[in-house]
LOKEMI-833170 format. One line per 4 residues: number of its first residue (from 1); their letters; for each residue x, y, z of N, C-alpha, C, CB. Coordinates in steps of 0.2 Angstrom, whole numbers, plus 2048, in hexadecimal, padded with zeros to 3 digits. Glycine has a CB too. Layout:
<atoms>
NUM> a> X Y Z X Y Z X Y Z X Y Z  ...
</atoms>
This chain:
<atoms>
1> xxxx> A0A 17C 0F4 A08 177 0F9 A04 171 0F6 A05 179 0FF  A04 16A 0F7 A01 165 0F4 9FA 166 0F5 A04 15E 0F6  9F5 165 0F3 9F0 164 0F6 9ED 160 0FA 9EC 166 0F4  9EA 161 102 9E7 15D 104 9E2 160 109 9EB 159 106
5> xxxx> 9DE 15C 108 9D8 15D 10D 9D7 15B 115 9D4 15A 10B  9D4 15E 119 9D3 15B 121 9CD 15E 121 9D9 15D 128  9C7 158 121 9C0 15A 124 9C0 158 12B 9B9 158 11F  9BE 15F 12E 9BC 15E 135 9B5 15C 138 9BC 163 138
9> xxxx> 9B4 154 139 9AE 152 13C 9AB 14B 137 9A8 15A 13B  9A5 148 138 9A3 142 133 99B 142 134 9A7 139 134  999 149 137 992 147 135 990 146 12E 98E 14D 137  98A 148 12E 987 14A 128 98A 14D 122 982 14F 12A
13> xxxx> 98C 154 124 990 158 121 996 154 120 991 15F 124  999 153 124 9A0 150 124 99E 14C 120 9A3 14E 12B  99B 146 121 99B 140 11B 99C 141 113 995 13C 11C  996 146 113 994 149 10D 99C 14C 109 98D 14F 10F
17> xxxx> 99D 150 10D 9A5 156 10B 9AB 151 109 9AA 15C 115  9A9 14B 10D 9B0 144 10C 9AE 141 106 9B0 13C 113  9A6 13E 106 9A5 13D 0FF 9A6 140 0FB 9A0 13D 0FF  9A6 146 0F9 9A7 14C 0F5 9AD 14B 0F3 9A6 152 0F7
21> xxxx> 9B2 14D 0F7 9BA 14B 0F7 9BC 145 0F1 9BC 148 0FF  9BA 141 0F5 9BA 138 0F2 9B8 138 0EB 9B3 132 0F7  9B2 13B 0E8 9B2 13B 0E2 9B4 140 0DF 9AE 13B 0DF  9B8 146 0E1 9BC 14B 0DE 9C3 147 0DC 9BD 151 0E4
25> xxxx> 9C4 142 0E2 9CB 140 0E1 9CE 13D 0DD 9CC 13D 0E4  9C7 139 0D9 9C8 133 0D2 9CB 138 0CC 9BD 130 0CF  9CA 13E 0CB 9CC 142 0C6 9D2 147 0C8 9C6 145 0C3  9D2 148 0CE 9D9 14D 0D1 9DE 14B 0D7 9D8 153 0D4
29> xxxx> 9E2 14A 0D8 9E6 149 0DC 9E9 14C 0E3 9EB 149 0D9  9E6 14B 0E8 9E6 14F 0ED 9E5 148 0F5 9DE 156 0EB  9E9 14D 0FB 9E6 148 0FF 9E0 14A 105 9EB 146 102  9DE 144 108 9D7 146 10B 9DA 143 112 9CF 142 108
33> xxxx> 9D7 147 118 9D8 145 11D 9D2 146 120 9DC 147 120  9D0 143 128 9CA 145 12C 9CB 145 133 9C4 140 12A  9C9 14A 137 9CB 14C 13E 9C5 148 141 9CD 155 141  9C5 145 147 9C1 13F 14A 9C2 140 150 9C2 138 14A
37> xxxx> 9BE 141 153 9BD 144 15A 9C0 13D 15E 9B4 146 15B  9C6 13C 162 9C7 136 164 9C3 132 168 9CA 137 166  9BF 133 16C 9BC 12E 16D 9B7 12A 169 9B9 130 171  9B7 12D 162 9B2 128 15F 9B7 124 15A 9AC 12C 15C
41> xxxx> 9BD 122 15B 9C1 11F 158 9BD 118 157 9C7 120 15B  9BD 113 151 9BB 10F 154 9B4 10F 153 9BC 10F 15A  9B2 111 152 9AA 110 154 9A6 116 14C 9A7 113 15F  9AB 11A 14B 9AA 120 145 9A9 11B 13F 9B3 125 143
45> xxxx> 9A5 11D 139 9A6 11B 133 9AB 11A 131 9A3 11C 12F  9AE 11E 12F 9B4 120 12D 9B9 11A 12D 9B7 125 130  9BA 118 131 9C0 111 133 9BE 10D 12F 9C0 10E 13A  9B5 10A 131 9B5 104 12F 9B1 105 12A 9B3 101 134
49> xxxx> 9B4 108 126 9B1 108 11D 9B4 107 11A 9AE 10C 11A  9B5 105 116 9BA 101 111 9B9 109 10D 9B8 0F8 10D  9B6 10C 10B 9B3 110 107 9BA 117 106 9AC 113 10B  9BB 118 10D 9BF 11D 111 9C6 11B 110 9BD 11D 119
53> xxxx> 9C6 114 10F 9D1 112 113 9D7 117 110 9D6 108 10F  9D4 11C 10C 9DA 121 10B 9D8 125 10C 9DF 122 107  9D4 126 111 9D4 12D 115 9DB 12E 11C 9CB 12F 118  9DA 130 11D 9DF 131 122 9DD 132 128 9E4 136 121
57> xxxx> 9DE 130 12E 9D7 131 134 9DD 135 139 9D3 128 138  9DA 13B 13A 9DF 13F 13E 9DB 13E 145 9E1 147 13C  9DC 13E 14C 9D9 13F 14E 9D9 143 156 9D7 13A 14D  9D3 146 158 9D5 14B 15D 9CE 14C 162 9D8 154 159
61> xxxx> 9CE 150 168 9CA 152 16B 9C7 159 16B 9CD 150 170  9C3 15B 167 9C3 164 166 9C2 168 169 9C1 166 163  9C0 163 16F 9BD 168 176 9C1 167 17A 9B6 168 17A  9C5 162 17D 9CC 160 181 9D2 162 17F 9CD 15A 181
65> xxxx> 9D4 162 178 9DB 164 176 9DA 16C 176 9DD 163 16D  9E3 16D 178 9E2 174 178 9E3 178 16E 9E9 175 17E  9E1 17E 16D 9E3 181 166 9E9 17E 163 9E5 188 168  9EF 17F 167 9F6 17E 163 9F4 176 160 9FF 17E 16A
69> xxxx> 9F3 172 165 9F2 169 162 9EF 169 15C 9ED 165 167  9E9 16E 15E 9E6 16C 155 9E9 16F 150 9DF 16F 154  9ED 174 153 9F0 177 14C 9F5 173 148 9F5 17E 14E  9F9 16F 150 9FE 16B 14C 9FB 166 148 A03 167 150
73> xxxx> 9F3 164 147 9F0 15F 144 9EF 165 13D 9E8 15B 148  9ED 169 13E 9E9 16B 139 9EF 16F 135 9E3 171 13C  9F5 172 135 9F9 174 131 9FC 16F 12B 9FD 176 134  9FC 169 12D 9FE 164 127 9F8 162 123 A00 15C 12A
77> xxxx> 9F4 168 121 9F0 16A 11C 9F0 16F 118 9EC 169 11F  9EE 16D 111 9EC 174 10F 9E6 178 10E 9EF 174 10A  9E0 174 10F 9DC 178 113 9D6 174 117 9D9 17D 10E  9D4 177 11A 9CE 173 121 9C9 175 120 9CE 175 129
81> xxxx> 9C3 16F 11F 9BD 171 11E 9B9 170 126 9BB 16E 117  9B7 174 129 9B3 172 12F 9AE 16F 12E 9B1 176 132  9AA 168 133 9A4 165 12F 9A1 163 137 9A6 15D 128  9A3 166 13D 9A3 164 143 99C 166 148 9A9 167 144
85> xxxx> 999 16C 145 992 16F 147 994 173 14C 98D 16B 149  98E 173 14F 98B 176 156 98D 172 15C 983 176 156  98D 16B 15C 98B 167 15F 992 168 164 989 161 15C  997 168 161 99D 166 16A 99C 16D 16C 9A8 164 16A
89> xxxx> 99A 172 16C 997 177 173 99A 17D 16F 99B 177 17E  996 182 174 999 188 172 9A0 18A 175 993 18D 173  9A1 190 16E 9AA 191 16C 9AE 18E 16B 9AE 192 16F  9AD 188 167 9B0 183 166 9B2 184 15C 9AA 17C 169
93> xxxx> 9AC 187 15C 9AC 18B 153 9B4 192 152 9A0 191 152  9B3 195 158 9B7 19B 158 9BE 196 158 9B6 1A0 15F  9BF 191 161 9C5 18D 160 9CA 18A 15A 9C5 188 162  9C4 187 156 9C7 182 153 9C9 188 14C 9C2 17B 151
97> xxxx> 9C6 18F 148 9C9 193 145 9CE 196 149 9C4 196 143  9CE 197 14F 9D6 19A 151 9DD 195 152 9D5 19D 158  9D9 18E 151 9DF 188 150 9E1 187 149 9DC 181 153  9DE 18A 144 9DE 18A 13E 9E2 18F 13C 9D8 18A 13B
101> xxxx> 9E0 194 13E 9E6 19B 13E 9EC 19A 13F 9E5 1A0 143  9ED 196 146 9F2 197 14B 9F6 191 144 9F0 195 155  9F4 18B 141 9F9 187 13D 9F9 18B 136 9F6 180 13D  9F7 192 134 9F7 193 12D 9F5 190 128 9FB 192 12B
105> xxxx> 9F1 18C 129 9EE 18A 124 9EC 18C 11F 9EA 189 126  9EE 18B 118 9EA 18F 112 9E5 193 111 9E9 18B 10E  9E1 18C 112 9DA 18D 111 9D4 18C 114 9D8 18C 10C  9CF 18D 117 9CC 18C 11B 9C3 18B 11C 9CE 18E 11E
109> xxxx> 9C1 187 11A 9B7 189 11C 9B5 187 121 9B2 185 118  9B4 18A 125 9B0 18B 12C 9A8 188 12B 9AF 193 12D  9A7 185 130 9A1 182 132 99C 188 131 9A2 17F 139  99B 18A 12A 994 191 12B 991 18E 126 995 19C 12A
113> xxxx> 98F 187 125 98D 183 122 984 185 123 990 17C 126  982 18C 123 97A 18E 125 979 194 121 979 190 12E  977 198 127 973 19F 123 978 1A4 11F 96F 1A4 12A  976 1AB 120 97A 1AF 11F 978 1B5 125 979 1B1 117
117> xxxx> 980 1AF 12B 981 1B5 131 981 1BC 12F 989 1B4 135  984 1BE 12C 987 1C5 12A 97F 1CB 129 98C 1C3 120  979 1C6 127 972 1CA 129 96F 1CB 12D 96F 1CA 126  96F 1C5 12F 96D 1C4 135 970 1C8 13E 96E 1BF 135
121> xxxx> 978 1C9 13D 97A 1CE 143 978 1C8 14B 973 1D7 142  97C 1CA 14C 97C 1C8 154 976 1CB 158 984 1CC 157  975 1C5 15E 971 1C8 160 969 1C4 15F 972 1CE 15E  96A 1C0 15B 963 1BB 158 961 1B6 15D 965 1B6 14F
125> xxxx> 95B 1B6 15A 957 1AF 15F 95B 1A8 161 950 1AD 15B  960 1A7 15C 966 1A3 15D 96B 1A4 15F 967 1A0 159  96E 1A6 164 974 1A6 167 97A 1A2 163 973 1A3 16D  97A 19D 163 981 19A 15F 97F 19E 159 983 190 15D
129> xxxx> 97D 1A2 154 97F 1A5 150 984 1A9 151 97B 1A6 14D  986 1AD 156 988 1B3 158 98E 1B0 157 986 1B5 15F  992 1AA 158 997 1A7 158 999 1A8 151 996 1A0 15C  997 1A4 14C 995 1A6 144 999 1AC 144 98E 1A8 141
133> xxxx> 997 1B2 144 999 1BA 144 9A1 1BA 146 994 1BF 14B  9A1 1B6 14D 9A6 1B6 150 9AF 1B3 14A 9A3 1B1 156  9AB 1AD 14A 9B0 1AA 145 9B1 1AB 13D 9AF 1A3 144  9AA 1B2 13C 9AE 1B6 136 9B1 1BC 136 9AC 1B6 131
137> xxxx> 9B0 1BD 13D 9B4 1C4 13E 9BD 1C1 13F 9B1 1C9 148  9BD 1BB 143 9C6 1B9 143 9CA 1B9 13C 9C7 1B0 144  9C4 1B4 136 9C7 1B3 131 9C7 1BE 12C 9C1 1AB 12E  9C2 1C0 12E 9C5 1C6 129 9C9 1CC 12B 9C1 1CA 127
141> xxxx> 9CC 1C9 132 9D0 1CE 135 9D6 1CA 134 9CE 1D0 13D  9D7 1C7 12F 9DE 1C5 12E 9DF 1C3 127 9E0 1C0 131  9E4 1C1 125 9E5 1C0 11E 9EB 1BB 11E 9E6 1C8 11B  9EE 1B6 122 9F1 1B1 120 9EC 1AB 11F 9F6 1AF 125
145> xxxx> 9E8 1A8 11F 9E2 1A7 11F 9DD 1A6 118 9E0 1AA 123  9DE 1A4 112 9D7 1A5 10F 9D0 1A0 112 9D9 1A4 106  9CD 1A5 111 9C8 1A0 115 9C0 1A2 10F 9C6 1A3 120  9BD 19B 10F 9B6 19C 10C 9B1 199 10D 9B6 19A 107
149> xxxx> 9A9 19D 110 9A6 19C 113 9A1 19C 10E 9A7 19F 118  99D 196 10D 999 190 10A 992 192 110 99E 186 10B  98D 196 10D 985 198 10E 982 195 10D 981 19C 10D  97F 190 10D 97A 189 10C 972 189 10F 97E 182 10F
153> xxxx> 972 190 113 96C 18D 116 968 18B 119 96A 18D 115  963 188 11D 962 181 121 963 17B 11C 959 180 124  968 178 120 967 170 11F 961 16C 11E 96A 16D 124  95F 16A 117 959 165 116 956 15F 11B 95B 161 10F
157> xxxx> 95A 15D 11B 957 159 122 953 15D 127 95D 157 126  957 161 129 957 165 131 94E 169 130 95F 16F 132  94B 169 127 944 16C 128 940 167 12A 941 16F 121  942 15E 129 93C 15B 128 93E 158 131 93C 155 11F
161> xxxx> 942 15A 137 942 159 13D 93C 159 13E 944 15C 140  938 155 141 932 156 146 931 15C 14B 932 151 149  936 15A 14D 937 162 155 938 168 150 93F 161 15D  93C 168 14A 93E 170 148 935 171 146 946 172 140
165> xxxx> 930 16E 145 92A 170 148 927 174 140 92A 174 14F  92A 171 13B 927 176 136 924 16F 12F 92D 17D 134  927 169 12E 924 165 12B 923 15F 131 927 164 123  91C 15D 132 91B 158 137 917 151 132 916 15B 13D
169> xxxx> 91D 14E 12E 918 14A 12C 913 143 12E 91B 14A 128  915 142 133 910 13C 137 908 140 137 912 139 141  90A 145 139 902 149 138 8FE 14D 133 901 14D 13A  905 14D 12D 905 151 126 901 158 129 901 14C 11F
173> xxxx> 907 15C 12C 905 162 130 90B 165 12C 905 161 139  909 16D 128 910 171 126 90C 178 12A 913 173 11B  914 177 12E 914 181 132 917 185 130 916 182 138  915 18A 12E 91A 190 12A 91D 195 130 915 194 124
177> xxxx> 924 198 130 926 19B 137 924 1A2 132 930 198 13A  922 1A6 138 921 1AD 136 91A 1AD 131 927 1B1 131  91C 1AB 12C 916 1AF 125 918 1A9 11F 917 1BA 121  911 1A8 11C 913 1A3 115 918 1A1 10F 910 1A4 112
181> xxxx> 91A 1AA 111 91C 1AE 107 923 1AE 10B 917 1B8 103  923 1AB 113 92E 1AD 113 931 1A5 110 933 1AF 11E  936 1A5 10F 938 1A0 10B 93E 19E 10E 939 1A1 104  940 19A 10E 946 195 111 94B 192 10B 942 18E 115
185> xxxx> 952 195 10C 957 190 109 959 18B 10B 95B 192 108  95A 184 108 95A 17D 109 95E 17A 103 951 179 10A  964 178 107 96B 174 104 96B 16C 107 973 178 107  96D 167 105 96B 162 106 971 161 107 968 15E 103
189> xxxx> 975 15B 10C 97D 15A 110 982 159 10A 97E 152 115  97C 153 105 980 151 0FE 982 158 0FB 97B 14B 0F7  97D 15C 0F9 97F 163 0F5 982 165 0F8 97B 168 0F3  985 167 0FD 988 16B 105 990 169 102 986 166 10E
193> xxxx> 98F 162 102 996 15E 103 99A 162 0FB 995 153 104  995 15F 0F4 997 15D 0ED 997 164 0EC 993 158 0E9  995 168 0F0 997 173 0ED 99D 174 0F0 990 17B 0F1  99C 173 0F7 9A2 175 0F9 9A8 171 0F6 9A2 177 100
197> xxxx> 9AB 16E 0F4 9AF 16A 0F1 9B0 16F 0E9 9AB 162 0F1  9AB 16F 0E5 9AA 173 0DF 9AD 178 0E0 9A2 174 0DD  9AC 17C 0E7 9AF 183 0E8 9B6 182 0E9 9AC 186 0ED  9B8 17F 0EC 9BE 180 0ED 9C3 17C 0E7 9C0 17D 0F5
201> xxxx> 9C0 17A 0E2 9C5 178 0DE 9C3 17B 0D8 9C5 172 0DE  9BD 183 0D8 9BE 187 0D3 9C4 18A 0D1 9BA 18C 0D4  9C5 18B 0CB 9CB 18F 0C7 9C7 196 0C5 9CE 18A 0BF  9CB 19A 0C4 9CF 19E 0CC 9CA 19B 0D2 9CE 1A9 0CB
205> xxxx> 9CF 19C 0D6 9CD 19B 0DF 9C7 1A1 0DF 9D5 19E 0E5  9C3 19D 0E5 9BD 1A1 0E8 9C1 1A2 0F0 9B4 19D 0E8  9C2 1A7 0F0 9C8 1A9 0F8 9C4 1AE 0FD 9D2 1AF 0F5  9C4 1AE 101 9C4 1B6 107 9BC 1B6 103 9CC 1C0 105
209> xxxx> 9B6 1B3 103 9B0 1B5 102 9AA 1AF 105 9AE 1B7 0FA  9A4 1B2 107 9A0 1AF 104 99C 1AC 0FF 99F 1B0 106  99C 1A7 0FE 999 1A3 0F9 991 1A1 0FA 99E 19D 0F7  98B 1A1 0F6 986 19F 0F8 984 19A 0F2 981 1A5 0FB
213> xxxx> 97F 196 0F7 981 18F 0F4 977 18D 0F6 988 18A 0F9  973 189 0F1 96E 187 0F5 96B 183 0F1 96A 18B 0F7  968 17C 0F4 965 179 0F1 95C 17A 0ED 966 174 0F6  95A 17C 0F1 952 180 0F0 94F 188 0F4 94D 17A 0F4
217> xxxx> 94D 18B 0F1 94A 18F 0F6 942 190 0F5 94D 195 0F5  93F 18E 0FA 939 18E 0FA 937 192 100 937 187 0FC  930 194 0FC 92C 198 103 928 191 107 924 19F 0FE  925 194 10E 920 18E 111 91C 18D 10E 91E 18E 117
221> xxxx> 918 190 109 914 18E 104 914 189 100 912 191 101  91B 18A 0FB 91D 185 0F9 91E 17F 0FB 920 186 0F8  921 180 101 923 17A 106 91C 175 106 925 17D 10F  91A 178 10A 910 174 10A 90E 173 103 907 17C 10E
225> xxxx> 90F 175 0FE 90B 172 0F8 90F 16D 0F4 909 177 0F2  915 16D 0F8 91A 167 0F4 918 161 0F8 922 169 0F5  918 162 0FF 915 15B 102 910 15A 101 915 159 10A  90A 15E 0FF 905 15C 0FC 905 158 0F9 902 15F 0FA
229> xxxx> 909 159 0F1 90A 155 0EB 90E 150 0EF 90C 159 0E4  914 150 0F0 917 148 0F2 913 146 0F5 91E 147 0F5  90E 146 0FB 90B 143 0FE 903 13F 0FD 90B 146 102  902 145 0F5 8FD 143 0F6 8F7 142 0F7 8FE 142 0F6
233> xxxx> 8F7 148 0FD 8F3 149 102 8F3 14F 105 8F4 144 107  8ED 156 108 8EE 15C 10B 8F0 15E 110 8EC 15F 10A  8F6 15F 110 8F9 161 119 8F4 166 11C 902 164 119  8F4 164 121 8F2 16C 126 8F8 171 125 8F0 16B 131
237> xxxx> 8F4 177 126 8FA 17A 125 8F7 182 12B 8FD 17C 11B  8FD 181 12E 8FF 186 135 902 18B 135 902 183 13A  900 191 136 904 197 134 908 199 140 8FB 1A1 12F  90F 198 140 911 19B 145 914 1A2 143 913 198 149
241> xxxx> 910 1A6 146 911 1AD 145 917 1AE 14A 90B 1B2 146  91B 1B5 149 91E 1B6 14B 91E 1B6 153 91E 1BA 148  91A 1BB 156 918 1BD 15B 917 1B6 15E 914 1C1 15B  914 1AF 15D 913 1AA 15D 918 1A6 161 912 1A8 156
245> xxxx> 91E 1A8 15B 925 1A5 15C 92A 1A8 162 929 1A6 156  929 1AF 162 92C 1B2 169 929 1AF 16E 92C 1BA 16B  921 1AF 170 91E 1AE 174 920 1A7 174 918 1B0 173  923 1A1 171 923 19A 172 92D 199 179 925 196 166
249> xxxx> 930 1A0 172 933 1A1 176 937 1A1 17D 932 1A2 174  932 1A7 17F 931 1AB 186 930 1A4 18C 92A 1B0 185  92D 1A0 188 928 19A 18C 92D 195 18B 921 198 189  931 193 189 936 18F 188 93C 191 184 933 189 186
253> xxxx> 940 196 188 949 197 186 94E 192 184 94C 198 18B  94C 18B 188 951 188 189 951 181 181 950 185 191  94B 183 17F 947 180 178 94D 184 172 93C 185 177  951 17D 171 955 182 16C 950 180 165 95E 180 16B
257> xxxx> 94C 17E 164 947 17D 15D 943 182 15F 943 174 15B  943 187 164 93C 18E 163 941 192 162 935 18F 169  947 193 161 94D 195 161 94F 195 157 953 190 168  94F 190 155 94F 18E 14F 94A 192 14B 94E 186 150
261> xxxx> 943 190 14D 93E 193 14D 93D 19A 149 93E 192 151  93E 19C 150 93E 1A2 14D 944 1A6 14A 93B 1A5 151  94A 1A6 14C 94E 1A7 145 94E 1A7 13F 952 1A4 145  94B 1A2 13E 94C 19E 135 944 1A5 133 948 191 134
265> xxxx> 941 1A9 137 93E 1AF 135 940 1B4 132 93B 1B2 138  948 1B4 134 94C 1BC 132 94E 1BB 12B 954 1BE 135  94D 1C0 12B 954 1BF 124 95B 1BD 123 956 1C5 122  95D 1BC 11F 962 1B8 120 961 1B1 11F 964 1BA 126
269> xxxx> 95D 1B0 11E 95A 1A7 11F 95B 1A6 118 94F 1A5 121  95B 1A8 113 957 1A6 10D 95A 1AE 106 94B 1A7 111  95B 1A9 101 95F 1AD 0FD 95C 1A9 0F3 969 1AA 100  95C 1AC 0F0 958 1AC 0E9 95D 1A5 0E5 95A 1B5 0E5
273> xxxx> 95D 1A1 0E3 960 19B 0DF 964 19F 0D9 958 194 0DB  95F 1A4 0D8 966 1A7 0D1 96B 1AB 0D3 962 1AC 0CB  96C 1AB 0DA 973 1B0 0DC 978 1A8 0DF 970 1B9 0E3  977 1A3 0DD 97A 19E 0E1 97E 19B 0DB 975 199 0E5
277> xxxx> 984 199 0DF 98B 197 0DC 989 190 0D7 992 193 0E4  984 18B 0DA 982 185 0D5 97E 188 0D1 980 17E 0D7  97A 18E 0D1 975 191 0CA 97A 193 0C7 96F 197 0CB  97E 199 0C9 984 19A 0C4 989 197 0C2 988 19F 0C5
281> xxxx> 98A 190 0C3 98D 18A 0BF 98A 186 0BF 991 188 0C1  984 188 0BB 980 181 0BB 981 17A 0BF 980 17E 0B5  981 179 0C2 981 174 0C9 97B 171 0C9 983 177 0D0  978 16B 0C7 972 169 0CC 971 168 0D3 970 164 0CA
285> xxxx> 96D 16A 0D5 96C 168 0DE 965 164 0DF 96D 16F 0E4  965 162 0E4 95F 15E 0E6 959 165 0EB 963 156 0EB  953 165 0E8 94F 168 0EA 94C 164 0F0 94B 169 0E5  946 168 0F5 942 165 0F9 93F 15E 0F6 93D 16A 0FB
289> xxxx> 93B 15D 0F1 937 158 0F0 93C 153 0ED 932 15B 0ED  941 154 0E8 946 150 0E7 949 14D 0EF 94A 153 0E1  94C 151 0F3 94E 14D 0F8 94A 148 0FC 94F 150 0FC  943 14C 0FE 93E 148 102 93E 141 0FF 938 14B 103
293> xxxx> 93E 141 0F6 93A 13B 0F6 942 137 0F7 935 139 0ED  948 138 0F5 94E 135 0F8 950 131 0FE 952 139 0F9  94B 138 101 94D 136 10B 949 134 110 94F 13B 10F  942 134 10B 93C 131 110 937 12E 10C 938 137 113
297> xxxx> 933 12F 105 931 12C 104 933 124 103 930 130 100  939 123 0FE 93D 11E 0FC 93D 11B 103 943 121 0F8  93F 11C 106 940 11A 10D 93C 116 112 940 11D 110  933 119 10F 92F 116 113 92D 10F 111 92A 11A 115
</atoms>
């Protein structure tokens, strides 16, 4: 089958995965498409970028259409990369992999653009992870399907949020979740997008596994001595303990960042750089402090 691509979504991830694409394309031949949530026809980058005009804009409702609709979108592909999130609600991660099934699709990467569900187990302080589990129990209970699921860890951005409550920098305040010495894996959207691209156009195929993937792994110690040095200046630095975080919990359920919170304590968060797909192919990626000065320093 010819190759072509359909990324699902145009966030962050999604831009980045199109990006990727786009400069993969200059040297291989392949087509790109992008599924768009209809209503934001029009008003999407995508249209009105000169950048994009041969991408192909497919477009659909993923919580209104039913399975078969997407399928008929998604089988004129040879494989789908999901770039869609959390955000249009839950079961929406299971739908769209049983719309993917249901068209045969080749090949397929699922939105597990994060931790490593698989240690973490159902049942965590985050609920939509559970969903995760869900959509890789579909994908290994079958086999027309190859599917590859891309472990990246927290999204770089998603540490330096204010509300995810662990670098605050208007107050140059670092909070460490649990204890100092646990460490966090942190992939940046650009590295997200330009690995997973790398992966699927490895020779031999990387098929039916996880792959893990990471831009930095830092402990919260690290973290605090690196804004130190980019800043310049000594953060406070705030230990929330565990017990801390359930108790934050308990007191506000509905707080999905004390939900975040404490999660990112388990295991499962956070994996060594020398067991990752760009250390064993020498890949550079962008570290914490190389991003920040990218995405904030430079900025201000």
């Amino acid at each position: 089958m010819e190759k072509s691509f359909l990324v699902i979504g145009t966030g962050e991830v999604g831009l980045a995965m199109l990006n990727s694409l786009l400069t993969f394309q200059q040297t291989h031949a392949f087509k790109i498409g992008v599924l768009i949530q209809r209503s934001r026809i029009g008003m999407d980058e995508i249209s009105q970028n000169e950048k994009y005009k041969n991408i192909k804009i497919e477009t659909a409702d993923l919580v209104a259409d039913s399975r078969t609709s997407l399928a008929d979108i998604f089988r004129n592909y040879d494989s789908v990369i999901c770039c869609s999130g959390f955000s249009i609600g839950a079961g929406m991660q299971v739908k769209i992999t049983e719309a993917v099934l249901e068209a045969g699709v080749r090949r397929y990467i699922p939105w597990q653009f994060g931790v490593d569900y698989d240690k973490i187990g159902k049942g965590s302080a985050q609920p939509v992870f559970d969903e995760q589990l869900d959509v890789r129990h579909l994908l290994r209970s079958q086999n027309s399907t190859h599917w590859i699921i891309v472990s990246t860890g927290m999204i770089t951005s998603f540490l330096f949020r204010e509300d995810f409550g662990v670098i605050n920098l208007k107050n140059k305040i670092v909070s460490a979740l649990g204890d100092w010495k646990h460490s966090l894996t942190l992939t940046s959207c650009e590295d997200i997008g330009a690995l997973t691209v790398a992966i699927l156009f490895r020779t031999p195929e990387l098929l039916d596994q996880v792959v893990f993937v990471a831009g930095d792994t830092v402990t919260f110690e690290e973290i605090a001595d690196k804004m130190d040095t980019l800043y310049n200046t000594k953060f406070h630095r705030v230990l929330l303990s565990i017990p801390v975080l359930k108790e934050n919990l308990e007191k506000e359920p509905d707080n999905i960042f004390n939900r975040y919170r404490l999660v990112f304590t388990q295991p499962g968060v956070t994996w060594p750089m020398s067991t990752t797909f760009n250390a064993q192919n020498g890949i550079l990626t962008k570290g914490i402090e190389q991003w920040a000065k990218e995405n904030i320093l430079e900025q201000q």
